[in-house]
N, C-alpha and C positions, 0 to 999 in steps of 0.2 A: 294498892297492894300492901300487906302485912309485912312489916321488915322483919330481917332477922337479925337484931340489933344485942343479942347473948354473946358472950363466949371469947377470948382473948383477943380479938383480932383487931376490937374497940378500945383494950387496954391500953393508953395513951404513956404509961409506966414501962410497959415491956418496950424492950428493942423492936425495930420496925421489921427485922427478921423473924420476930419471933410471931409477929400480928399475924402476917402477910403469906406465913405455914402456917397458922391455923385457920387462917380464912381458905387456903386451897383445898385444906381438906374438907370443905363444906360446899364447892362448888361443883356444881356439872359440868361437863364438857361445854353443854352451851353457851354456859355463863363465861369457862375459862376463854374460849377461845373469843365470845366477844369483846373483849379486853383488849384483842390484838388487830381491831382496825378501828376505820374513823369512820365518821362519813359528812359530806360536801354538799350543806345546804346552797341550794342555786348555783350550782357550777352547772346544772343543766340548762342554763337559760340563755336566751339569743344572744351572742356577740362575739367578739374574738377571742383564742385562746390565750387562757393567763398561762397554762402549763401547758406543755408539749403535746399534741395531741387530745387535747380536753376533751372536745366534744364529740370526736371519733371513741374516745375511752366511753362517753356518757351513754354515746347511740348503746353499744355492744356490752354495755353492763345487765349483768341478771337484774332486772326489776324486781326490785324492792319497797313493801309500805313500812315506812321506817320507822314507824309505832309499833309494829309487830316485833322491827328489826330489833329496837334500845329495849325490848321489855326481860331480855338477857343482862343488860348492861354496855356500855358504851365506851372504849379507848379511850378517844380522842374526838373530839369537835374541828374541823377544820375552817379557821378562818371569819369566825365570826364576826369581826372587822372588818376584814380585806376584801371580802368578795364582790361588795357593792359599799354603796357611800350610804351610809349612816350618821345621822349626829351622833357624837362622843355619848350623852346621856343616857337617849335612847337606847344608843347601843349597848351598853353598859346594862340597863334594866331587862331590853330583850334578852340577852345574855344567862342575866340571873335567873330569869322566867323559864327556858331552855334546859336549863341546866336543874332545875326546880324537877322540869319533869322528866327527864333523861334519869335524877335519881329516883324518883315517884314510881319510875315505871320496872325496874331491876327488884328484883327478891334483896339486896344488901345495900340499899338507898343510894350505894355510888356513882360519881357524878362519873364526868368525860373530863378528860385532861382537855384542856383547850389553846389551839398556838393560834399563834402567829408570825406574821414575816417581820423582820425589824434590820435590816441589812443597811438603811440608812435613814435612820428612825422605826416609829411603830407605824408601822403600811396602810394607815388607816386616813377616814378623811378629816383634814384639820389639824393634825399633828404634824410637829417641828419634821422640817424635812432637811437633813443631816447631809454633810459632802460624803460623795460613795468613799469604797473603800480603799481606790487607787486613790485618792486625794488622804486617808489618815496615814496608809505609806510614805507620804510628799509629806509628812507632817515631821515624821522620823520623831513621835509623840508619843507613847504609849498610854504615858498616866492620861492626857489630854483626851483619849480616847474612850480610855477605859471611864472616868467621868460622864463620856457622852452615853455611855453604855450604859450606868447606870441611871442615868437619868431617863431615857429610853425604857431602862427596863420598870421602874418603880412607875410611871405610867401604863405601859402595860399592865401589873398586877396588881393598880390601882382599881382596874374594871373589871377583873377575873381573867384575864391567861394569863394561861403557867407556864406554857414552852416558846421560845424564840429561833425561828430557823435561821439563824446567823451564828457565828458568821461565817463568811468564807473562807476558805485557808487554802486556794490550790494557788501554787506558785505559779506566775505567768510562765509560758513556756513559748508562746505563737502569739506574738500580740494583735493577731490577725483575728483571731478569736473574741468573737461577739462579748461573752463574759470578760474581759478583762478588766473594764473597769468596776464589778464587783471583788475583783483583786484586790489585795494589799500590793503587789509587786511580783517584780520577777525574781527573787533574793529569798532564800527560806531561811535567813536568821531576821531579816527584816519582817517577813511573814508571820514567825512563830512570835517572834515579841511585842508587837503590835495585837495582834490574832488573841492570843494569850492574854490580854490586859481587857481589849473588849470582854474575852469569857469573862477576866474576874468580874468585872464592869455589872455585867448582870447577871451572873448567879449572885454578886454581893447584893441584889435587888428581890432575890426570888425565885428569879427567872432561870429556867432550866435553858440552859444553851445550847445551841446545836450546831458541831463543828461538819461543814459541808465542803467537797463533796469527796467523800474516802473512796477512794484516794486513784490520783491519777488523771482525773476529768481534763486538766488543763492540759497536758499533754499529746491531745487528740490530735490526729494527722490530719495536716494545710489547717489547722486552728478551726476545725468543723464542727459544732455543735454534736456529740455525741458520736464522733466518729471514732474507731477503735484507736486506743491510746498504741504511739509507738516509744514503750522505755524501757530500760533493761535495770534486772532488778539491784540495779547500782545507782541509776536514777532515782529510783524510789526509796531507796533506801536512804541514800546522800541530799536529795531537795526537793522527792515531794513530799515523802512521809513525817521530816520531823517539827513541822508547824502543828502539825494534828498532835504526836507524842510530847509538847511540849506542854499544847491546850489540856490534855488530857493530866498530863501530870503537874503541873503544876498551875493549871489554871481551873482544875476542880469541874471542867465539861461535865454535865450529864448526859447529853445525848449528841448518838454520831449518826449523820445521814452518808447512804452510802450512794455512788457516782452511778449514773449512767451505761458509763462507760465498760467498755472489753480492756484490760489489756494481756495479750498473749493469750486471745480466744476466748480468756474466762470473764464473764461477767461480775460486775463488782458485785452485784445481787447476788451471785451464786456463789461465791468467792469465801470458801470454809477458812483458807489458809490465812485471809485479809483479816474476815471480821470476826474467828475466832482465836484461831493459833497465834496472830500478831496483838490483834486489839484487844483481845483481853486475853490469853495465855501469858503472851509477853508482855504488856504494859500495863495490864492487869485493869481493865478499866471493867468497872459494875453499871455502869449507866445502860441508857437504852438504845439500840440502833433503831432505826427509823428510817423506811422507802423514803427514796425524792417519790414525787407524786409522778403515779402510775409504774414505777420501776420494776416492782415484781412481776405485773403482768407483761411488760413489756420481754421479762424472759420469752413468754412465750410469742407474742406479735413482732416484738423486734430484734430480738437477738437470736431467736429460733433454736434455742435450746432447751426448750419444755413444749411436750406438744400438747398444753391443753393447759388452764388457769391452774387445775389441781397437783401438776406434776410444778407448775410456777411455785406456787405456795410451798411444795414437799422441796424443792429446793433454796430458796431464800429463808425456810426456816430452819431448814438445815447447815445452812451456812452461818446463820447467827440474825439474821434481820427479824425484833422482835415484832415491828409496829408496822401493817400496812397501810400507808397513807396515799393520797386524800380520800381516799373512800375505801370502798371493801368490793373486788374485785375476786380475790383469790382466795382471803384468810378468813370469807364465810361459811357457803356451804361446802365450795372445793375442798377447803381443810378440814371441814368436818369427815367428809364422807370419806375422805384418804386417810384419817385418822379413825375411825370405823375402820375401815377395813384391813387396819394391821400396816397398809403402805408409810405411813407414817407415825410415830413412837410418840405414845400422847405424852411421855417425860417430856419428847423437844417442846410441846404444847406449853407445859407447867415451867421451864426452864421461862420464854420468853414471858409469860403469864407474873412468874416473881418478880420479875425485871422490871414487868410495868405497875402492879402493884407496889414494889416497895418503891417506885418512885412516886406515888399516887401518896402513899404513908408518911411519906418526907415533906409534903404538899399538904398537909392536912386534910385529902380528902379523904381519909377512912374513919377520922376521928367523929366522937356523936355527936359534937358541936359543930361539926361542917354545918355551913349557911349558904345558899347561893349568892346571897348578897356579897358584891366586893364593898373592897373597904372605901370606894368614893361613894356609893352611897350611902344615906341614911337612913334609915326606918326600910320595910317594907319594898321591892321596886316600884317604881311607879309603871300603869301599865300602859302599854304599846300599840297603839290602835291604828288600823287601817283605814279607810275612807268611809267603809261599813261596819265599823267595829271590831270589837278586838276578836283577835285573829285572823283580821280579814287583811289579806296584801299576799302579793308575790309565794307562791310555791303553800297560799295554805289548802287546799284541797289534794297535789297529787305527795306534797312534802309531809302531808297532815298535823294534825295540833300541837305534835311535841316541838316543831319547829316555826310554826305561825309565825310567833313573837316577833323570831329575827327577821321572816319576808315583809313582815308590816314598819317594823321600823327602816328597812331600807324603802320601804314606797314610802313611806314619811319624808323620808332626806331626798326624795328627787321632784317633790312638789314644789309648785317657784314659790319664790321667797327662802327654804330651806336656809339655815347658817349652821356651820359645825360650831361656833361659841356661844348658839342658845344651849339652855336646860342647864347652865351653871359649871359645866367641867370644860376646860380647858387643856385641851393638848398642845399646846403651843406657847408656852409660858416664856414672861421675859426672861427665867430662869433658861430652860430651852433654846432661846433663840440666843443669847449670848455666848453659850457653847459651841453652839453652832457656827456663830461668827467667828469666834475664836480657831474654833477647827478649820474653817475655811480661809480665814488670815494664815492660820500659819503654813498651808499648804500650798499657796501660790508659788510658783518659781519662776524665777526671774534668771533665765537663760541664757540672754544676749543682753548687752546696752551699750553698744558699740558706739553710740553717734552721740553720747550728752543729752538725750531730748527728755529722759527719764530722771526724776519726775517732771512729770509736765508743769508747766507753767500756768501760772492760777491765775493771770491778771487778766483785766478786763481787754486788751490787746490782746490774749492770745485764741488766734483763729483757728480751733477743733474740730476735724473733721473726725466721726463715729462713724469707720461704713462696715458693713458688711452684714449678711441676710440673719444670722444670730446677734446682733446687736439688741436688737429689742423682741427680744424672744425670751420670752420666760422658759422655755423649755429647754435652753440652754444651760441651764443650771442644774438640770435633773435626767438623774441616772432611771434604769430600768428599773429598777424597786422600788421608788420613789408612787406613792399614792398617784399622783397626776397623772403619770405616765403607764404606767401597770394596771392600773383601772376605771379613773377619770375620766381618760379620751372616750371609755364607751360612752359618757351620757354627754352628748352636745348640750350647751350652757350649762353645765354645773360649773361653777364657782370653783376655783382653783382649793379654796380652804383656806391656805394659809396666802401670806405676803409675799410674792417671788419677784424681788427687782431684777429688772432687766441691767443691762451695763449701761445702755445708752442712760437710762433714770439714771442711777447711781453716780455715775459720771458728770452729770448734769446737778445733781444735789452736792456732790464733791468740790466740783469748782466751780460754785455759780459766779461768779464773775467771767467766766471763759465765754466765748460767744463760739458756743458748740453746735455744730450742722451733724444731718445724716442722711445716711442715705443705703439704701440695702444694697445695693450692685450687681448685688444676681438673686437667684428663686432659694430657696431655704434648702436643702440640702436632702434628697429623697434616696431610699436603698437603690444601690445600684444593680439591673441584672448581671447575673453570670451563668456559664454555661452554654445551653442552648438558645436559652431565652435572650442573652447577650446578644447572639450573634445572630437574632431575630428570624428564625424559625417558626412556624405556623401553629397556631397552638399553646403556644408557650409562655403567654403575656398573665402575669398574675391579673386577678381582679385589682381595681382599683383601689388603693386603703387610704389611709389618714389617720394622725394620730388622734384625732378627735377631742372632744370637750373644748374648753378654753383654749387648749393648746390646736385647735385643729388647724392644719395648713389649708383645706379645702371646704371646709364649712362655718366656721365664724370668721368676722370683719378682724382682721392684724391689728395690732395700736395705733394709732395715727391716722387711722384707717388707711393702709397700705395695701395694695392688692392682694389676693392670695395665689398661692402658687401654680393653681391652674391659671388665673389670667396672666402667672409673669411668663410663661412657657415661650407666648410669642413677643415677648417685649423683652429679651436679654439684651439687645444693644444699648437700647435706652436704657435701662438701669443703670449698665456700664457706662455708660456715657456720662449719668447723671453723676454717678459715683465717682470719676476720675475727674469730671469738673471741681465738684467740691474739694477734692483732695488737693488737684493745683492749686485751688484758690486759697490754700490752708497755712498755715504754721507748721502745722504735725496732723496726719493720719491715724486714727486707731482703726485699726482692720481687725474686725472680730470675724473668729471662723471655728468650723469646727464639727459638732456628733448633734444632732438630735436624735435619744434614744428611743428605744421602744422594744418590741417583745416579737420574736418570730416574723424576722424580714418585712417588719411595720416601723423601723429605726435604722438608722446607720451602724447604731452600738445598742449593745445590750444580747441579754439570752435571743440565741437564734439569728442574730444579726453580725453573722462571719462575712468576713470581707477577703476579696482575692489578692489582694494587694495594699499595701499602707499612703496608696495617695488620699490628697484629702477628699471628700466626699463634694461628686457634683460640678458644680463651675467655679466654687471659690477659689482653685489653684487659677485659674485666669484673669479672676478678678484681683488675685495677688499681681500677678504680671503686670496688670495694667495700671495697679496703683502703686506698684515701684515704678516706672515708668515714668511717672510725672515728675519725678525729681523729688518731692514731698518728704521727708522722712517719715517713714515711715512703724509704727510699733506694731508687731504684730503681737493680739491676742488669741490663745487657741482655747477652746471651753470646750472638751474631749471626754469620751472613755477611752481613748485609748491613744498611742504617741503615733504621734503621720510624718512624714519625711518630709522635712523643711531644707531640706537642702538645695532646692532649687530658689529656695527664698532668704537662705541664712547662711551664708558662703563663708567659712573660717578666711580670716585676712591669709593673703597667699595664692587662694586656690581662684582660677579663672573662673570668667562669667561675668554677667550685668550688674544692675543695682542688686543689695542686699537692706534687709530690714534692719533700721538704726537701731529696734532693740526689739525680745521675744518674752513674751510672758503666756506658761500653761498652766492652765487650772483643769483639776478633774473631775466634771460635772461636783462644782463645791457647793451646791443644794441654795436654801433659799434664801441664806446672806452671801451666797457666792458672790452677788453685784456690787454691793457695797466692799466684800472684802477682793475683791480685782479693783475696785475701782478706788479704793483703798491706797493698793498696790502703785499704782499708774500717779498719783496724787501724790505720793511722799510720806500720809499716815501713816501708813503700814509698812514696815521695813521686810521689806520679803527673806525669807527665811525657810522658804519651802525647797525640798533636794529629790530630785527624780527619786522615784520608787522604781520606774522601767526608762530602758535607755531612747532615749530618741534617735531615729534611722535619718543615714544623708540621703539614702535613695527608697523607693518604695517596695523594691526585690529583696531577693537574698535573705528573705527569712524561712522558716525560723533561725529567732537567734536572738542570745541573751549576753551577758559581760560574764556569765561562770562558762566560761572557756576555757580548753586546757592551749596549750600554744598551738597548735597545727587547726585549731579555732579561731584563731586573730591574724590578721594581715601577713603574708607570708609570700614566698617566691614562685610556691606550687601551684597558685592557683591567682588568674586576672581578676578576680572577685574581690571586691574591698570591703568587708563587712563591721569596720572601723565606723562606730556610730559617730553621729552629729555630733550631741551632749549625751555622755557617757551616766551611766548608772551614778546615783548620788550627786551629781550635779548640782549645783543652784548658787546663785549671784545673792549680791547685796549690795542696800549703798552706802556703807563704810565699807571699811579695809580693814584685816586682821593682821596679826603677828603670829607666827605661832613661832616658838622656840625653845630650849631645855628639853625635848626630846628623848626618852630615855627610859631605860628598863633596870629594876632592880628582881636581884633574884634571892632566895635564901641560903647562908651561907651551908657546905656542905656536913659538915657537922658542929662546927664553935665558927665563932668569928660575926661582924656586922652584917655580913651579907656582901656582893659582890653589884656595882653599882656601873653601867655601860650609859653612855650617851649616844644618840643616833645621826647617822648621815645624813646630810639634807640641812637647806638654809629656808626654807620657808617658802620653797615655789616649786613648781613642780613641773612632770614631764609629760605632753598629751599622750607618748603610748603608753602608760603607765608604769614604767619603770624609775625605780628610784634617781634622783640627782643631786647630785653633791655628794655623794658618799664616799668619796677620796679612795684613799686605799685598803685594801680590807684589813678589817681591824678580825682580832679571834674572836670567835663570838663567846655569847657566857655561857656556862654552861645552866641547865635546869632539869631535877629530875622529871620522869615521862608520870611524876605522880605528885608532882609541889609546884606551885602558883609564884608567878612573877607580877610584880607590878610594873605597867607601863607610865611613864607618864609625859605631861604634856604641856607646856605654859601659850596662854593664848590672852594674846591683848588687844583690845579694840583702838586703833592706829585713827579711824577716821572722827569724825566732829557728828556723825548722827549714833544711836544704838541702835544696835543691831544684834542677833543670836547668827554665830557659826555653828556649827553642824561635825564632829570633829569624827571621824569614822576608820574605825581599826579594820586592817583587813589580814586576812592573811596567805602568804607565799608558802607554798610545801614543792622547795627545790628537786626534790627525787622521793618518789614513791612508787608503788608495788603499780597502780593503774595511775593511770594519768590525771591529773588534779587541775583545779580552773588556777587558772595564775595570780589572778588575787577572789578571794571571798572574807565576803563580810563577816565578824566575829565579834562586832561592837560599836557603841557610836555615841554619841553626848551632844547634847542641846545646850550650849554656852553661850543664854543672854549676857549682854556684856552695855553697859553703857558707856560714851566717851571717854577714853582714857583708862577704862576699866580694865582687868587682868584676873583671869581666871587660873589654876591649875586642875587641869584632869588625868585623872588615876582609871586606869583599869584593870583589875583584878584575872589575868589572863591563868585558865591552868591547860594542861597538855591536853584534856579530852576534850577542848575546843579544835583544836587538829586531827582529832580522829575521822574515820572513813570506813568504809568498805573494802575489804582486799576483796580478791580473786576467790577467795574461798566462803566469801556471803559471810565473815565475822567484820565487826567494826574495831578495829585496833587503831592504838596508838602506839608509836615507833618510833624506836630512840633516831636520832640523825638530826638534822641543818632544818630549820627553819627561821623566816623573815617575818617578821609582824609589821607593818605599814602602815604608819599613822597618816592617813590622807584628807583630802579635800571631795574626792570623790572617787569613782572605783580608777579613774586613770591619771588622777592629780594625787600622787605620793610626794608627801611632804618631807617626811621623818622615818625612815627603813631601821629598824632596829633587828639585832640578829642576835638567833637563841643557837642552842645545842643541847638538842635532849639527848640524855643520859641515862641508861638503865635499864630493865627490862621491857622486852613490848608487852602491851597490856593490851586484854578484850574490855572494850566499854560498852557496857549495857545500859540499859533503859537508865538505870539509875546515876548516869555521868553527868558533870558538869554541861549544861545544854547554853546558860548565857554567861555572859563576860558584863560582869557588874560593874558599872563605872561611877567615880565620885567628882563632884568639883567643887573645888575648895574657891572660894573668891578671895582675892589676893585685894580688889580693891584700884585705884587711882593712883600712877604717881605720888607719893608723898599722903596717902589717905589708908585710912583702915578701912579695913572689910564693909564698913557702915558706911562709907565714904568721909568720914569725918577728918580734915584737913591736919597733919601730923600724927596722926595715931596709927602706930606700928601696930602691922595685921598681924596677932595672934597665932601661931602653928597649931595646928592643928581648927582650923574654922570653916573646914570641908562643910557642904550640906548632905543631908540623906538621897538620895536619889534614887530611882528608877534602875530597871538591867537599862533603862537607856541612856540614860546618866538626865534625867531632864531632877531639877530639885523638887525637893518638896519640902 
């Protein structure tokens, strides 16, 4: 085809505004509108669904030959990695090949933007596979993150994609709810700061980011996958909206995907008021919105308020959704012919038309040096061939030749022999996998260690039992988006890709002197029914699944050659038996337990994988019984998405009941150094450092429920229900000991003078219902204007003989307000390594518009009156209660207010040592390091 390569739109000099209107005015309708979908090489092929509905979507799509379709022009590419396993090279060439002819075949040579999923790494096969996102929550790490992020992303755009659908920002609300371990947490200052550092992470790579899922998703009633969200618009506005307006504004997001979900009837797809009058009227955001896949149509199949694709498309483009993803369902000929016929306003057309254009302009694909070639290869791609030659494989006859390339390089990668580290590119670098360890180190949390057994004992005397059915399960390690588990399980014997130590390995490489046994003790851990099906009604038994590939529980040989879980069905005694022998016979127990993920009630956790209740999955709460039982001390490990109620196994000193576990350590599916860094953890290497992101429950009821409570929310007289968790939000152990003390807030003086200088109540211990202690008698508080910043601060010294990093976390108390307020919320936090002896000071830069809210009249004010700032140990261990008085007018905060509480830590140094540790030398004032809004150094 003859391009039409004339005329400003190539001007690589003008602004990308100015290209991007003079290329519209040179396009047709068909051309405009194909801009605004994708389309899903091999989602039509046999196996399970990766998205909601996939193959019911596939049956019911208008058929399309997709040479006819791209010879308009092309959006988006969806998933040229993800869909099937590929070698990295291959992939990478088929890619350029694709992309070669998707511009060949448009009238404007322009290519297809191309994503990917990246939620804990690049979703692809052979690349570093990263701890989800509930595990960089437990990190309370932002910079740590945002690193992994961009290492992540400059991989990606090392092979050609340009968009990233991560990450996610819904605040936990149900942690019953299958997604929560693609959470950051249940806390939306934890959420936004963490959330936020990933975006900068990889847009500072390229990578267009995508903040999922707007807004509300998590809030779904009994924590159900896509059930109508229940929150009132004081919820949304106070914890679930501003992780997203924080990403947007100051972490530079390009693109927003919008939820599934209803809430208050209206679909987030449909939702004018969400995705244009909030997200970009008010917050002013130019990026692209972007369908979850299949969402627009689902107006009409699932939410039933379109009766037909073209009344879908006339509303989700009206509400602001520029991009129809993963294919083109609605926003092809629907949209045409509703736009033909006057129903729809070909301005909304041109409107999302610029959006995606001038992100295509910012990407260099309008410019006339665009190449298909990425920058990992060299010369030429090399070309891609089938069993019959090139173009021959998967999908090339009904997908036709614009898409060959990518079918044949996935039948290449499922030939035996296949490796993702032939052809020269590596996604898995020891650069990558060290991040990874690190992120997975610092996320562990170390719970309980009530009994001295931690860390374990390394000598050749000591008798180690490892039991329990994830012991030696690599799929323990890995969340729902993780390659293995999201698309691996479909090919039996494929090769995992990358290296996933198990714990028992890791444990065994840790202390090889120990004389370590195992033994699994019950069947691996399968979805459980509910419902109808529960209660075993005729009809109602799903087909049988598995998670397949290497990880499968019913089709490949276990490690050790252990049974698989159809023959343990009738051998549970025995295992238990086998299991509870070893453990008598032992020094110390590890008991691993916990989630094997997966996708749409094929996992315990993950998308689709909602559960009724927070016990643990399966028989492992019995196998716990019985291995407290033996008398053994016991450690318990949990490798989760999501926190399960250990109270029938972790009993606070006090409270009645049998044996308890000498000590608890969770990890959140921490990806493929997970094993080494838990077994890290349990060794003594690793000083854990990891602090709850979501609170851990005593019982398995009485949810929903999170620590942002207002009082008539936490233990009270009204009601027999105790919703006083386990281990409280923020939580996490160590093995030294800290000091914290000099507590204390300065404010600026009212017009002349030093400033007014307050110290806080409290000796350095604190109270489990979260109220402060020691605070003697009320002192007046200082006063501060509702528009001038207070410095808080904090002296914290490492008391014990190992290093270790404290976790030092502000919260704050709003004693009387207009609606009811959670009784403490998070508003800040610092990562304070500290070695033996050592002594930090931490500063936090607090101003008024971190206390703002929502009143009763839908404005976010701040308000003069009594506030508490709480320097704690966790949301209900307050250390140091310091007390303000704002002063002066109430003020409206808008988009543009103070959103984090920057914190600094100055290192004070050793006893009698300078900042260097250098023995006699007076630490310097002023030798603060730059840090993080999370206070971690740099």
């Amino acid at each position: 085809m003859h391009h039409e390569t004339e005329g400003p739109w190539q001007d690589t000099s003008l602004p990308p505004g100015a290209r991007v209107g003079d290329l519209l005015t040179r396009m047709t309708l068909e051309e405009k509108v194909a801009q605004l979908f994708s389309i899903w090489p091999g989602s039509d092929s046999e196996g399970e669904d990766v998205a909601p509905m996939q193959h019911e979507m596939a049956a019911t799509a208008e058929p399309a030959d997709l040479d006819t379709l791209i010879r308009h022009g092309l959006g988006q590419l969806t998933r040229a990695f993800g869909t099937a396993p590929v070698e990295p090279a291959a992939g990478a060439a088929a890619l350029a090949r694709t992309q070669a002819r998707i511009a060949a075949a448009n009238r404007f040579g322009i290519p297809a933007l191309a994503h990917e999923e990246c939620l804990t790494g690049f979703a692809t096969w052979g690349a570093t596979v990263f701890p989800t996102p509930l595990a960089w929550g437990a990190s309370f790490d932002p910079a740590l993150v945002g690193r992994a992020a961009e290492l992540i992303g400059s991989t990606m755009r090392s092979v050609g994609v340009h968009q990233g659908l991560s990450p996610v920002l819904d605040v936990v609300r149900d942690p019953r709810w299958g997604r929560t371990e693609e959470s950051i947490g249940e806390d939306p200052y934890l959420v936004a700061t963490v959330g936020t550092a990933y975006v900068r992470g990889l847009e500072s790579s390229g990578i267009v980011a995508t903040l999922k899922h707007f807004a509300g998703y998590s809030a779904s009633r009994a924590g159900r996958n896509h059930a109508p969200v229940s929150a009132g618009p004081r919820e949304l506005a106070d914890v679930l909206l501003p992780p997203f307006e924080l990403a947007v504004r100051d972490g530079g997001a390009r693109s927003v995907m919008h939820a599934y979900t209803e809430t208050d009837g209206v679909p987030a797809a449909a939702d004018h008021r969400l995705l244009t009058s909030l997200l970009r009227d008010a917050w002013g955001f130019g990026g692209t919105v972007v369908a979850d896949y299949f969402g627009i149509a689902f107006l009409q199949t699932a939410h039933h308020v379109a009766g037909s694709p073209r009344d879908a498309a006339a509303l989700a483009l009206t509400a602001g959704v520029d991009v129809e993803l993963p294919a083109v369902h609605c926003y092809g000929t629907p949209l045409l012919d509703a736009v033909r016929s006057g129903d729809v306003p070909e301005e909304l057309v041109d409107r999302a038309v610029t959006r995606v254009l001038r992100q295509k302009c910012e990407l260099g694909l309008l410019d006339p040096d665009w190449s298909p070639v990425p920058p990992a290869l060299t010369g030429p791609p090399p070309a891609v061939t089938g069993e019959n030659g090139p173009g021959d494989g998967e999908g090339s006859g009904a997908a036709g030749p614009a898409v060959a390339p990518l079918a044949a390089a996935r039948e290449a990668a499922l030939r035996p022999g296949a490796d993702p580290s032939s052809g020269g590119l590596d996604f898995d670098t020891a650069e990558l996998r060290a991040v990874s360890r690190q992120l997975a180190e610092e996320s562990v949390v170390l719970l309980a260690d009530d009994g001295g057994v931690l860390p374990l004992a390394a000598g050749p005397d000591a008798r180690i039992a490892v039991v329990g059915p994830l012991a030696d399960d690599p799929a323990a390690m890995l969340g729902c988006y993780t390659f293995p588990a999201h698309v691996g399980f479909e090919h039996p014997g494929l090769p995992v890709g990358v290296r996933v130590p198990t714990l028992l390995e890791a444990v065994r490489a840790e202390l090889p002197g120990a004389r370590i046994t195992h033994a699994p003790g019950c069947a691996r851990p399968d979805p459980e029914p509910s419902g109808p099906e529960a209660a075993g009604l005729p009809g109602t038994a799903p087909e049988a699944s598995s998670l397949g590939g290497v990880l499968s529980q019913s089709r490949q040989p276990l490690p050790d050659g252990l049974p698989s879980a159809a023959e343990l069905l009738g051998e549970g005694d025995a295992l238990l038996a086998e299991a509870t022998a070893l453990a008598a016979g032992s020094d110390v127990c590890v008991a691993v337990v916990g989630d094997r993920s997966g996708l749409f009630g094929r996992g315990t956790s993950g998308e689709g994988c909602d559960v009724a209740d927070l016990r643990l999955p399966g028989e492992q709460g019995a196998l716990l019984d019985a291995l407290l039982a033996t008398g053994t001390p016991v450690v318990l490990v949990v490798l989760s998405g999501r926190p399960y109620a250990l109270g029938r196994y972790v009993r606070p000193a006090g409270r009645a009941g049998g044996p308890r576990a000498a000590a608890v350590v969770q990890a959140f599916f921490p990806g493929e150094e997970g094993g080494p860094a838990v077994a890290g953890v349990l060794s003594g290497r690793v000083s854990p450092s990891g602090r709850l992101p979501v609170s851990v429950p005593y019982g398995p009821g009485g949810q929903p429920w999170t620590y942002l409570a207002p009082p008539l929310g936490l233990r009270n007289e009204a009601s027999s229900s105790d919703p006083t968790p386990l281990f409280p939000f923020g939580h996490g152990l160590s093995y030294t000991s800290f000091e914290w003390s000099d507590g204390g807030v300065t404010v600026p003086p009212p017009a002349s003078g030093d400033g007014a200088t307050a110290g806080a109540g409290g000796n350095g211990s604190g109270s489990p219902g979260g109220a402060p202690t020691g605070a003697g008698p009320a002192e007046a508080p200082l006063v501060l204007g509702t528009d001038d910043e207070a410095t808080v601060r904090l002296t914290v010294r490492n008391t014990g003989d190992r290093p270790g990093t404290e976790v030092v976390q502000l919260y704050l108390h709003d004693p009387v307000a207009r609606t009811t307020r959670p009784v403490n919320r998070l508003i800040g936090y610092a990562r304070v390594p500290l070695g033996p002896g050592e002594a930090a000071e931490v500063r936090f830069g607090f101003h008024p518009d971190l206390a703002s809210y929502t009143d009763p009249d839908g404005r976010r004010v701040v308000e003069p009156g009594d506030l508490e700032l709480r320097l704690a140990a966790s949301s209900a261990d307050i250390r140091h209660p310091v007390r303000l008085r704002l002063r002066g007018p109430e003020r409206t905060a808008g988009h543009c207010r103070r959103m984090v509480c920057p914190a600094m830590v100055h290192r004070l140094g050793a006893p009698g040592a300078g900042p260097d540790g250098t023995p006699g030398a007076p630490a310097p004032e002023g030798t603060g390091l730059p840090v993080t809004p999370s206070g971690r150094a740099v």
